[in-house]
C-alpha positions as CSV (number, residue, x, y, z in Angstrom):
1,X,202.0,119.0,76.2
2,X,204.5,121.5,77.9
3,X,207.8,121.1,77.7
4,X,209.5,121.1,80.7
5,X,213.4,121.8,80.8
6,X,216.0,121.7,83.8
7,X,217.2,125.2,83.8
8,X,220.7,124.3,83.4
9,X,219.6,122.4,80.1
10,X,217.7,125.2,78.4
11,X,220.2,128.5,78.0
12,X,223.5,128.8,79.8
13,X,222.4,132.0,81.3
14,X,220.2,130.0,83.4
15,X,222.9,128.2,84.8
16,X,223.1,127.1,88.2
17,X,222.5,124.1,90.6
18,X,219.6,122.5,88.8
19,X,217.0,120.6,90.6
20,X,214.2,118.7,89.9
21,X,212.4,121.1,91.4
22,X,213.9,124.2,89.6
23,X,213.0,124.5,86.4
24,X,212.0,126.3,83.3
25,X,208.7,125.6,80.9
26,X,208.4,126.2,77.4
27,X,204.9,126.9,76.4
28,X,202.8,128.6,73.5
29,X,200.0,129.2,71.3
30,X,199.7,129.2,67.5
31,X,196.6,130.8,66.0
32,X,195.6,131.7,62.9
33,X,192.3,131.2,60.2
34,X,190.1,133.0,57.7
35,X,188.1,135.7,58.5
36,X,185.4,137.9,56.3
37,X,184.5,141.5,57.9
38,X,182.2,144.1,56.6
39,X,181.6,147.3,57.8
40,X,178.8,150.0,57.2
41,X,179.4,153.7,58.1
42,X,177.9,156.8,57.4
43,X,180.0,159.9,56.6
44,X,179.0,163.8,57.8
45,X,176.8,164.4,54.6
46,X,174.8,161.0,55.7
47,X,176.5,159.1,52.7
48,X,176.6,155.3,53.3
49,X,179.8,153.7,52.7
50,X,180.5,149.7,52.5
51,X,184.3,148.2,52.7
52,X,184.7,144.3,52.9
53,X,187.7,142.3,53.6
54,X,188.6,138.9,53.3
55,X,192.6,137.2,54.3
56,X,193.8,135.7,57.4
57,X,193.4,136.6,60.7
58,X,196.0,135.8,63.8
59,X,194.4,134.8,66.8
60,X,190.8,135.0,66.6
61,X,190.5,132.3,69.4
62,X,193.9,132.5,71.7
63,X,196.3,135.5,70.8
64,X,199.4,133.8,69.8
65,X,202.3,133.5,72.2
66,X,205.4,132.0,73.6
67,X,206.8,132.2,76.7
68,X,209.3,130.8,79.7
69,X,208.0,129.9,83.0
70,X,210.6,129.0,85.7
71,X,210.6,128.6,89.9
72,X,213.2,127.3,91.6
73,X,212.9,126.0,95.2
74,X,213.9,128.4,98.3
75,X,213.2,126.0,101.2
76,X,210.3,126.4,103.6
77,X,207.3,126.4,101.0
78,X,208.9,130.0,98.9
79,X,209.8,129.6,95.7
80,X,211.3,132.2,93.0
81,X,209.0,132.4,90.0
82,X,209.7,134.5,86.6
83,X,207.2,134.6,83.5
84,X,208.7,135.9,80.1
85,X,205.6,135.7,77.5
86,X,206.0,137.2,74.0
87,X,203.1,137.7,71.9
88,X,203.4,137.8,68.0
89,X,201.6,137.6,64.6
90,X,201.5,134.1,63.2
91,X,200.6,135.2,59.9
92,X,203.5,137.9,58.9
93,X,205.8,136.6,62.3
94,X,206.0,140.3,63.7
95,X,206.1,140.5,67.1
96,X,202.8,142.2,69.4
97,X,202.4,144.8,71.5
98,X,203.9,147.3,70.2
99,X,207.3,144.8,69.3
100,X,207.7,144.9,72.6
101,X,209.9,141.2,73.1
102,X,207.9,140.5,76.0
103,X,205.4,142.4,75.8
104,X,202.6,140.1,76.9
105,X,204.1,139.2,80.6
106,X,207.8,140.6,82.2
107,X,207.4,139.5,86.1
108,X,209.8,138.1,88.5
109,X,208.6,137.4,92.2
110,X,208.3,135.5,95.0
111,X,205.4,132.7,96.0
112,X,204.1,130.3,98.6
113,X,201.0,128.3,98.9
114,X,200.5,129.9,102.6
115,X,201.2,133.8,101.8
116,X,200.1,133.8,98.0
117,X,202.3,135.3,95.8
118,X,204.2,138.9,94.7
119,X,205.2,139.9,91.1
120,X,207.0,142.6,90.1
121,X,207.0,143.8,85.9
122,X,204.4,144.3,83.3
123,X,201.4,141.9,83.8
124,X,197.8,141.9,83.3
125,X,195.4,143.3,86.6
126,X,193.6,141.3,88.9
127,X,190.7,142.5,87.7
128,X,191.4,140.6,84.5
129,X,192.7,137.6,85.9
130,X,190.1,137.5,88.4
131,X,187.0,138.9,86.6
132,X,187.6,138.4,83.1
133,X,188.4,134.4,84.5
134,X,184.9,134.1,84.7
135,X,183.7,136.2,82.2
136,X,185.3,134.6,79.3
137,X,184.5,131.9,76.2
138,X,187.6,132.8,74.6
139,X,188.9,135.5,72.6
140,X,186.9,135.3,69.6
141,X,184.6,137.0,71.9
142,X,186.4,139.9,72.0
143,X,183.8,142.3,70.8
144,X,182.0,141.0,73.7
145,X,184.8,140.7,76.6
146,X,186.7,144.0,75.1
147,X,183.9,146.0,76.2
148,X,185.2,144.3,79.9
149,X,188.3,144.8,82.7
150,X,189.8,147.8,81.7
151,X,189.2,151.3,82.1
152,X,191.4,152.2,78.8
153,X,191.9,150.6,75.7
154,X,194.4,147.7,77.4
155,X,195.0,145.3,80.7
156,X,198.4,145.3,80.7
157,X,200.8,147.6,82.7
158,X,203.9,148.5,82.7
159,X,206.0,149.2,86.1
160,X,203.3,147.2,88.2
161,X,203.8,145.1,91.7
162,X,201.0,143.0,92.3
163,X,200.1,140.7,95.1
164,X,197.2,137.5,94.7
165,X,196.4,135.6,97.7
166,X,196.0,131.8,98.1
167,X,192.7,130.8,98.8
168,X,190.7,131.0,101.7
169,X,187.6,128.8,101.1
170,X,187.5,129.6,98.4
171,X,188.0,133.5,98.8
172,X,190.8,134.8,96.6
173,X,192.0,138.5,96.6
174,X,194.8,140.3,94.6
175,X,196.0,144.1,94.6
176,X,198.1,145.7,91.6
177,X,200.1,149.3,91.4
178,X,201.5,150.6,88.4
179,X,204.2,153.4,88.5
180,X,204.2,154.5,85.5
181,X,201.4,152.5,82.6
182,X,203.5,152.7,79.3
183,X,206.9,153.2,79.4
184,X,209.9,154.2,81.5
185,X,210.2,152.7,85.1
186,X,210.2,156.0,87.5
187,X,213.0,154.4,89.0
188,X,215.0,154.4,86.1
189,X,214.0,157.5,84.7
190,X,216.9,160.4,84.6
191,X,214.8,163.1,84.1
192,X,215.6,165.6,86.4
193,X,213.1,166.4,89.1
194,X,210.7,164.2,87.7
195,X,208.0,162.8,90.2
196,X,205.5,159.8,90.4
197,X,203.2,162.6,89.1
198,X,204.8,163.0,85.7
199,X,203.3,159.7,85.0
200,X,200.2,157.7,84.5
201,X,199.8,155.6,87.5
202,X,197.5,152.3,88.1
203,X,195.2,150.5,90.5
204,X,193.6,147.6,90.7
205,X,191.9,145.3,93.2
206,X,189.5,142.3,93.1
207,X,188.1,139.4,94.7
208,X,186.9,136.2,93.7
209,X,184.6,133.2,95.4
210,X,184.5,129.6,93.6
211,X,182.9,127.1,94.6
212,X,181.9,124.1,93.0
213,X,180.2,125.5,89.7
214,X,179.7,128.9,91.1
215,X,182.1,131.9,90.7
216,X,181.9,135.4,91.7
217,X,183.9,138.1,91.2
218,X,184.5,141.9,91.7
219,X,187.2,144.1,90.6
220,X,188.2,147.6,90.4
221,X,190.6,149.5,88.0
222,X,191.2,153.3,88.0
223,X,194.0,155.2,85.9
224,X,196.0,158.2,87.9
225,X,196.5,160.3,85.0
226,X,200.1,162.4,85.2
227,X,200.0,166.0,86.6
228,X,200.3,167.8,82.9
229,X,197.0,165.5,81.6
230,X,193.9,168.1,82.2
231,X,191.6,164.9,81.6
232,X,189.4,163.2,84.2
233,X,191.0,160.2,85.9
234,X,189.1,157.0,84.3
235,X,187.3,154.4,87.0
236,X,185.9,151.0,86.4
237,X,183.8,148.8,88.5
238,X,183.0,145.3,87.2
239,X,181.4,142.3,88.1
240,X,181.1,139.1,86.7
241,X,179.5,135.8,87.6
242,X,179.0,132.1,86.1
243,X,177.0,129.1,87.2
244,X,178.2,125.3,85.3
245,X,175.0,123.9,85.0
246,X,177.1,120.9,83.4
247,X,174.3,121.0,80.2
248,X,175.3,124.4,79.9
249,X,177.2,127.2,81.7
250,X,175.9,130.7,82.1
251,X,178.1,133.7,82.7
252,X,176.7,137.3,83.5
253,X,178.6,140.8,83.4
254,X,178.4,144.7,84.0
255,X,180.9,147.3,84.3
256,X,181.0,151.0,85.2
257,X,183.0,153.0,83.3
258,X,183.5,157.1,84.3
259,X,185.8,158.8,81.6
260,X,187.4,155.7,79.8
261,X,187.6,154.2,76.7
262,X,185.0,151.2,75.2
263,X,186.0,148.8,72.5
264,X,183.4,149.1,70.0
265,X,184.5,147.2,66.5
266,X,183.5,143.9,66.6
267,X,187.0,141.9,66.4
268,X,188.4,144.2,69.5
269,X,190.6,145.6,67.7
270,X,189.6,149.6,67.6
271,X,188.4,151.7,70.9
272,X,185.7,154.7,70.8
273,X,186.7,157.2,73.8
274,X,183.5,159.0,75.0
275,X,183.2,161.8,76.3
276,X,180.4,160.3,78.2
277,X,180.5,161.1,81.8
278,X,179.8,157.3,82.2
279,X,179.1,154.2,80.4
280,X,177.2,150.9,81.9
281,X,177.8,147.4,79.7
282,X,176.3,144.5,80.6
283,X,177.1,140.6,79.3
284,X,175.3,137.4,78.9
285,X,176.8,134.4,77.4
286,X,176.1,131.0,77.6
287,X,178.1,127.2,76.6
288,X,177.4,123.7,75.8
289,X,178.9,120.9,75.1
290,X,178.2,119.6,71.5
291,X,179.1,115.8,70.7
292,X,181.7,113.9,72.2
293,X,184.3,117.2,71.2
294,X,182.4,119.9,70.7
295,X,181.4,123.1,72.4
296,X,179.4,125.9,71.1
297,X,179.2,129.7,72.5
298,X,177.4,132.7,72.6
299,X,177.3,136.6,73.7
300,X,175.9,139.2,73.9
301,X,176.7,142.8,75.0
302,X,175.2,146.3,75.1
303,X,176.9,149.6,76.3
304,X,174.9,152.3,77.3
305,X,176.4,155.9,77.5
306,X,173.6,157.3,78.5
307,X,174.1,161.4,78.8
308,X,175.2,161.0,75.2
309,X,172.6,158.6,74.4
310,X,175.0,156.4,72.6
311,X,174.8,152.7,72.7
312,X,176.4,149.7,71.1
313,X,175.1,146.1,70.9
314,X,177.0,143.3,70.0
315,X,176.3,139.4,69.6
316,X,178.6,136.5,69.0
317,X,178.1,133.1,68.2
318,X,181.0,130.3,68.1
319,X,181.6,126.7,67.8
320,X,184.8,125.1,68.6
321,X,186.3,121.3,67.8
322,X,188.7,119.5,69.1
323,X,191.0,117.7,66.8
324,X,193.8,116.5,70.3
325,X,193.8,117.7,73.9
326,X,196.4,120.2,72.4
327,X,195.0,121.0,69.0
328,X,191.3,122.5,67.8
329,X,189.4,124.0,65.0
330,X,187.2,127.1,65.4
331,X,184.2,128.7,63.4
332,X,182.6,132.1,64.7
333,X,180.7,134.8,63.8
334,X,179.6,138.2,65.2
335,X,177.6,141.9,64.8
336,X,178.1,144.8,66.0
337,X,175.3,147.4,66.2
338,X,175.4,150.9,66.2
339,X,179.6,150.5,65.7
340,X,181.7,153.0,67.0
341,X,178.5,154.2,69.1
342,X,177.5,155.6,66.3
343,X,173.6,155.0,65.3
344,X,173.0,152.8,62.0
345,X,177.0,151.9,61.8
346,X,176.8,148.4,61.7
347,X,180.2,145.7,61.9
348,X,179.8,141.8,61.2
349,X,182.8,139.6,61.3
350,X,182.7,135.5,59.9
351,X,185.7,133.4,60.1
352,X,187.3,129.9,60.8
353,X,190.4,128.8,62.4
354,X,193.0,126.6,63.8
355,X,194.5,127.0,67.5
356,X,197.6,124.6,68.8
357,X,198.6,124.5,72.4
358,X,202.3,123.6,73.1
């Protein structure tokens, strides 16, 4: 269960004229399990080579996290909202993303139910809240989902102002800038004569209809790169879909990618950048519920780049067991074909887990 804490009550900083409807949540993730990976290369001379490890892994299932979660009521239906999430390693403690302290979510902005709502900060894209929303088991489908939502090898931005609408019937839209990716906000930046060109930019768009146990969505993600890059700017269409047939739910995917990056091992974890002029992936995965707490997964995923005929398959399989509404245990495994798009390269990834909710 969240914790949910006057504002006044949880940091002194936050001080002010506390309200039942002003306040700040506590929430989190804790993840961690086993995990066996073995991987297959080839080197120039056509030598195979075999390395296999075996230890813990930190969030196979749900990336681990912390984070604060406040709105305080402005009259008239606005509210102030602010989201500080942190990601980290629960094996070793180290924070993520780079050591960033919060470097999973930084926004502050403004919402109503009859407007929608404006955040300003580093935040994912509405492509991926939108898109990968539907298009998503969990992240131990990551080899699967990685492939997804991004034109480069991340969803997050730096510098970003982002508007999502409230829905319409169940129409929902959002639009997201980026000033600068990774790094320095251009309006902090004391570099003389430096421009909005001297940096890569961001934008992203997408739309969503739900209804009932349909959900569609479309999004688009393209990378301005800076002025002194002599590279292509990378593009991304994708679409995504799923249907709840209540005895199982089917989701479908496919994404257009002209000069970005793919994720190619099979934990996510490492991206291929092809010179490809374009790459096409494509997704199918299906659930089910499996006893009275069980649910049970699987993906697939192929991306084609065709000029360079380079292709990567990979398939995952999960189960998943919940122990509370709060606490669960996880068992997956997955392949990847052709790893790093590289023909006969093969990845394969076993491992089991435990993910609490707070």
């Amino acid at each position: 269960m969240k914790k949910t804490l006057l504002a006044a009550a949880l940091l002194a900083g936050f001080a002010g004229s506390a309200q039942a409807a002003n306040s700040v949540t506590l929430y989190g993730i804790v993840d961690t399990g086993l995990s066996y990976q073995y991987v297959k290369t080839k080197d120039a001379a056509g030598d195979t080579h075999s390395t296999n490890q075996f230890g813990l892994r930190d969030g196979a299932q749900s990336g681990s996290r912390w984070g604060l979660r406040g709105t305080e009521d402005l009259g008239d239906g606005l509210r102030a909202v602010f989201t500080l999430e942190s990601g980290f390693n629960s094996n070793n403690g180290k924070s993520g993303q780079g050591g960033r302290l919060f470097g999973r979510q930084a926004t502050i902005g403004l919402a109503s139910d009859a407007w929608g709502q404006i955040d300003f900060g580093r935040q994912i894209t509405t492509v991926n809240k939108y898109v990968g929303g539907i298009v998503n088991f969990g992240s131990i489908y990551a080899p699967v989902n990685g492939t997804f939502f991004s034109t480069g090898d991340t969803t997050r931005y730096d510098n970003q102002i982002q508007y999502r609408s409230p829905s319409f019937g169940g129409i929902e839209f959002g639009v997201g800038y980026s000033f600068n990716n990774d790094g320095v906000s251009p309006g902090n930046s004391s570099a003389s004569g430096a421009k909005n060109s001297d940096f890569d930019r961001e934008l992203n768009a997408a739309i969503k209809y739900a209804n009932g146990p349909l959900a569609v969505a479309v999004g688009y993600d393209q990378i301005y790169l800076k002025k002194a890059d002599p590279g292509k700017d990378p593009k991304a269409l994708i679409v995504g879909a799923s249907y709840d047939f209540e005895v199982v739910a089917l989701q479908l995917g496919y994404q257009h990618v002209k000069h970005g990056a793919q994720f190619a091992l099979n934990n996510g974890s490492e991206a291929a950048l092809l010179d490809a002029d374009s790459v096409n992936s494509y997704l199918v995965g299906v659930g089910a519920p499996l006893g009275a707490n069980g649910n049970i997964y699987g993906q697939w995923s192929l991306s084609d780049a065709k000029d360079k005929e380079k292709k990567s398959n990979a398939f995952t399989v999960g189960y998943t067991y919940d122990l509370s509404k709060r606490t669960n245990l996880y068992v997956y495994g997955n392949y990847t074909q052709d790893y790093l798009y590289i023909k006969d390269q093969k990845a394969a990834q076993a491992g089991i887990g435990l993910r609490h909710r707070f």
